[in-house]
N, C-alpha and C positions, 0 to 999 in steps of 0.2 A: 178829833181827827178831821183834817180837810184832804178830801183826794181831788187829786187838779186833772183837768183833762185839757189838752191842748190841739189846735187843728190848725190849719192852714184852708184857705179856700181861696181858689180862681174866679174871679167874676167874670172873666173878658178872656175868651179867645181871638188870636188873630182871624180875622173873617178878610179874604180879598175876591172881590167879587171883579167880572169884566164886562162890562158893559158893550155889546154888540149892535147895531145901528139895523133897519129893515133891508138896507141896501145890500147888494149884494157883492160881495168884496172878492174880489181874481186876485190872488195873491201867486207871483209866480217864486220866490221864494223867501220861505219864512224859518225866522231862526228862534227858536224857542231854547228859553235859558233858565230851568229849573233849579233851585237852589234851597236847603234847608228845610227839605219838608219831615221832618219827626214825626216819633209815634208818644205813645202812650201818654195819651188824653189834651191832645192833639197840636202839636204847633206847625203853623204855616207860614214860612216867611218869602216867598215872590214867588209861585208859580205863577205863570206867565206868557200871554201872546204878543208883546209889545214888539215896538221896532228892537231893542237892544235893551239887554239888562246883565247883570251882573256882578262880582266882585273885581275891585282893579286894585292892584298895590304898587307901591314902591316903597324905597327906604324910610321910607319921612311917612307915607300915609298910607290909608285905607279907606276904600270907599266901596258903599254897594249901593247900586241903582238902578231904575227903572226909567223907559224913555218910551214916548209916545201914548199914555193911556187915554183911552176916551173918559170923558167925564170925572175926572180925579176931584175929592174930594173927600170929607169927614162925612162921615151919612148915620144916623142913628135910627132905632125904634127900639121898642120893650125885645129885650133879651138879647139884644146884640149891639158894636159897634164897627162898619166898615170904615177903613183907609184906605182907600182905591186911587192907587196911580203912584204910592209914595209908600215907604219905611217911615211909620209915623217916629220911630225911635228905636234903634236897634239895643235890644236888651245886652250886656254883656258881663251883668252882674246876677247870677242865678239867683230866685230865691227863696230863702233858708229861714228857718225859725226853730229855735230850742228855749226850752225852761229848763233850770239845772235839777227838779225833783218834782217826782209825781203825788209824793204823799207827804203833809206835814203834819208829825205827833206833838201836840201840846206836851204831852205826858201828862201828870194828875196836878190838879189848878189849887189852888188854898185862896180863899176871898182876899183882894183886898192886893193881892202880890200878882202885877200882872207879867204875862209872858209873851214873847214875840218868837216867830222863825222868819225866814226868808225866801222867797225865791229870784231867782236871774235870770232874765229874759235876754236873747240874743236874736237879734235880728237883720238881714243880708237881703237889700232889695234894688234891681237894677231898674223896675218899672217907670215910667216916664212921672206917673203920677204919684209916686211914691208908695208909701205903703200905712196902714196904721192897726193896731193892737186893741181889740175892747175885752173885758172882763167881767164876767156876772158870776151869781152863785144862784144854785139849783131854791136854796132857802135856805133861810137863818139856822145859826146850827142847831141841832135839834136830837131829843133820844125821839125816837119812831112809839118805841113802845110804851112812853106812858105821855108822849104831847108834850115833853119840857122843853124849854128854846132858852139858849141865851141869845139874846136881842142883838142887834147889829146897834151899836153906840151910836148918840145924840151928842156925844163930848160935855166938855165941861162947859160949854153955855148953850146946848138944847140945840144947834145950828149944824151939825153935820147931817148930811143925806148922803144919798148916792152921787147928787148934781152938785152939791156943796163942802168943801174943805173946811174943816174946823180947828181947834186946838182941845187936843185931849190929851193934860199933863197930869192928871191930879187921880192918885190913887183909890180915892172913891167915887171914879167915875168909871161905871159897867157897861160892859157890851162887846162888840168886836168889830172890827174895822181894820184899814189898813190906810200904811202912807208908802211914800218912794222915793225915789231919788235917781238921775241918771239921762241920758240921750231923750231926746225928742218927747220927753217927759211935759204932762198941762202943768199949767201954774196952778196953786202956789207951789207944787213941787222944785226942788233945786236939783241943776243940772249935776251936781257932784255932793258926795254924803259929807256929815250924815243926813238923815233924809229932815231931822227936826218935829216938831210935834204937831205937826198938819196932819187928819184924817181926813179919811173919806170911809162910807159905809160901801160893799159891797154892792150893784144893783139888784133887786130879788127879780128873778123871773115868775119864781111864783105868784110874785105880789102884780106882775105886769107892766115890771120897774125894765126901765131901757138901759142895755148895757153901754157902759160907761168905757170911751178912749181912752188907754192909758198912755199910751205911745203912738204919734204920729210924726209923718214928714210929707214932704210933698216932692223932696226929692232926694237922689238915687243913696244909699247909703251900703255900707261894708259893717259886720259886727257891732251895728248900733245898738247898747248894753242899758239897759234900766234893771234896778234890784225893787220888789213888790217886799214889805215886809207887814206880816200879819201879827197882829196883838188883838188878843186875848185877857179879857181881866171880869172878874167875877161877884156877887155881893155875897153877904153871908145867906141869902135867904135859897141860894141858887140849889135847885133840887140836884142830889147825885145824878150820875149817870156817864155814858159815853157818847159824848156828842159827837157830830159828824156833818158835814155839808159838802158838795161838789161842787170848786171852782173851777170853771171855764174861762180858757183863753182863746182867740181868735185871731189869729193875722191874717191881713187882706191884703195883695198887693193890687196897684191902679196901674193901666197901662193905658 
């Protein structure tokens, strides 16, 4: 049995910072144009002391802007990113991430006859930098109670890893792994199934294995869809038990 956990995580708040000068500035009258300030865990999109700012429309467009900042620019350090003086990209695509099931049952294995499930990832990212998906498992699957593992497969010429795609067709080759098929999918995976007999092993975190991209883009996308399919296959010598390991999913969107 694999139970999957899946999370989403923000790196980058909008941060807009104003840069005020030592001079002393007489303003006899100033118009401040606040716009778009949210809650819950936190977005900032222009507040504002500039000459003019705002949204403007007509039939044909939309425009929102900002006029007069001091010092505008891209400004970085550890744990933040300011855009000061500008919308570095107004987001207008929220986003979203689903897997279609939390828990996949093998049900009982017989050596030799191998078995696969599936899952479907969906992903919704308006971020300028697009967004991307990595994958790890907690450890190979494993009974707790008496130390047995089946091994994360080498495939049929000893060449799959976590960082490496292999070909695992042949019935008496053991272990477990997984391939896929589908959007913004790495090579050698194919953009549309079936997915073919390319594996890849899990990354172990236990082992201090770096999780693995499954899905990236760099830009903005709508129900970008990959299908992850796990196989599972067994030798005669594989002790009983109920095996079990925790896959993790991760999408990150970039702004």
């Amino acid at each position: 049995m694999i139970k999957i956990r899946h999370c989403k995580k923000i790196n980058l708040f909008y941060l807009f910072l104003i840069f005020l000068s030592l001079a002393v500035i007489y303003l006899t009258s100033i118009k401040k144009a606040i716009a778009n300030m949210s809650s819950s865990n936190y977005e900032l999109q222009m507040p504002n002391l500039n000459f003019s700012s705002g949204n403007v429309s007509s039939d044909n467009y939309k425009i929102g802007f900002t006029a007069g900042q001091l010092s505008p620019g891209k400004y970085n350090s550890e744990g933040f990113r300011a855009l000061v003086g500008f919308w570095y990209l107004k987001t207008i695509i929220p986003f979203s991430f689903s897997i279609s099931n939390n828990v996949v049952d093998f049900g009982d294995l017989s050596f030799g006859e191998p078995q696969t499930a599936a899952t479907t990832i969906v992903v919704s990212a308006g971020g300028a930098g697009g967004y991307q998906v990595t994958v790890e498992e907690n450890h190979q699957l494993l009974v707790p109670s008496i130390g047995a593992m089946i091994l994360d497969t080498t495939g049929d010429e000893g060449d799959i890893s976590e960082n490496n795609a292999g070909l695992w067709a042949n019935n008496t080759t053991y272990g477990f792994g997984y391939t896929m098929y589908g959007d913004d999918v790495p090579s050698p995976f194919p953009s549309s199934g079936p997915a073919g007999n390319y594996y890849k092993q899990f990354a172990d975190i236990s082992k201090g294995e770096i999780p693995q991209i499954i899905m990236s883009s760099d830009k903005v996308g709508v129900n970008r869809t990959a299908t992850l399919t796990y196989k599972v296959n067994i030798s005669p010598m594989q002790a009983a038990g109920r095996y079990h390991n925790v896959i993790t999913y991760i999408a990150t969107p970039t702004y």
